[in-house]
C-alpha positions in Angstrom: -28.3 -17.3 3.1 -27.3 -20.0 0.4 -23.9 -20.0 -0.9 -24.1 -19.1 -5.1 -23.6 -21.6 -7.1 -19.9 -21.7 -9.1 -21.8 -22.2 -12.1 -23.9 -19.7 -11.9 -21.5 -17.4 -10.7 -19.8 -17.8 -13.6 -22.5 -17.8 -15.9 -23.3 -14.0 -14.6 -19.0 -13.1 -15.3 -19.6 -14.5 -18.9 -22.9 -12.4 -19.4 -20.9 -9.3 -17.6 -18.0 -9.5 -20.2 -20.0 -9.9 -23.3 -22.7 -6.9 -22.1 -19.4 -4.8 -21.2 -17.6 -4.5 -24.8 -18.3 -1.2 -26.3 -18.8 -2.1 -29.6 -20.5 -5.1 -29.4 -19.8 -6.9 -33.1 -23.2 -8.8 -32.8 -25.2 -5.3 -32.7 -23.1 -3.5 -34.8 -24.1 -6.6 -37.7 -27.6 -6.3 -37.3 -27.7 -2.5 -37.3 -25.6 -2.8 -40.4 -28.1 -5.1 -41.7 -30.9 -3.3 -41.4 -29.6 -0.1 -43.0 -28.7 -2.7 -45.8 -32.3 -3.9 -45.8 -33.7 -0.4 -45.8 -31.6 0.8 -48.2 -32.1 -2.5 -51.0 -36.3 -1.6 -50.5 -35.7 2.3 -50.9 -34.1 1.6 -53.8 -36.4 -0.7 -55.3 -39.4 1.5 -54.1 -38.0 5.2 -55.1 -39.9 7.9 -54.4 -38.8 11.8 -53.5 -37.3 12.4 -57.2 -35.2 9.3 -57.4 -37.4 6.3 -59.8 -37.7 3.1 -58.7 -34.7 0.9 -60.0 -37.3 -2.0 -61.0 -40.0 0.9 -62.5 -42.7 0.6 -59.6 -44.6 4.0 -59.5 -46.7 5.6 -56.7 -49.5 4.2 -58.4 -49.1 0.3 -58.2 -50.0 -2.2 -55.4 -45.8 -3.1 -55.4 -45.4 0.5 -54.6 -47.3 -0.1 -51.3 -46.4 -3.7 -50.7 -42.9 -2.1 -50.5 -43.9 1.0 -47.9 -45.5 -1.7 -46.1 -42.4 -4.3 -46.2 -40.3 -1.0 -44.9 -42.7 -0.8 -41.9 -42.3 -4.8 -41.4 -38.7 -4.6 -41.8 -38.0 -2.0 -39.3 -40.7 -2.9 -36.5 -39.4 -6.0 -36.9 -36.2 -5.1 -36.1 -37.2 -3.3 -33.0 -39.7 -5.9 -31.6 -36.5 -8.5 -31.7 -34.1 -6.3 -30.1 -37.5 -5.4 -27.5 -37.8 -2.0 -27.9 
């Protein structure tokens, strides 16, 4: 059997450290930012007895462009972080 390279070897200790902090601060920013992200289009969407802070109703094509930015916004979340 071959004998590991050192570089690799430590390539796979770097990857081990990083994947072993608990809070990983990386994660923890992008999970932040999309709660930020959701949030900013709830609020400019409304709906549920709160108005919309930039007056879009249920009945105009913002209203769905903004349902529809929510969906992009979140799946596109989860297809980066492949789940």
């Amino acid at each position: 059997e071959a004998e590991d390279d050192p570089k690799d070897l430590e390539m796979r200790r770097h990857f081990l450290e990083i994947d072993s902090r608990q809070y990983p601060k990386e994660k923890l920013a992008y999970l932040v930012l999309l709660w930020v992200g959701l949030t900013i289009i709830i609020l400019l969407k409304g709906g549920k007895g709160v108005e919309s802070v930039i007056g879009v109703t249920c009945e105009d094509a913002g209203y769905y462009a903004l349902v529809a930015g929510q969906f992009i916004w979140t799946m596109g979340f989860a297809a980066f972080f492949g789940i």
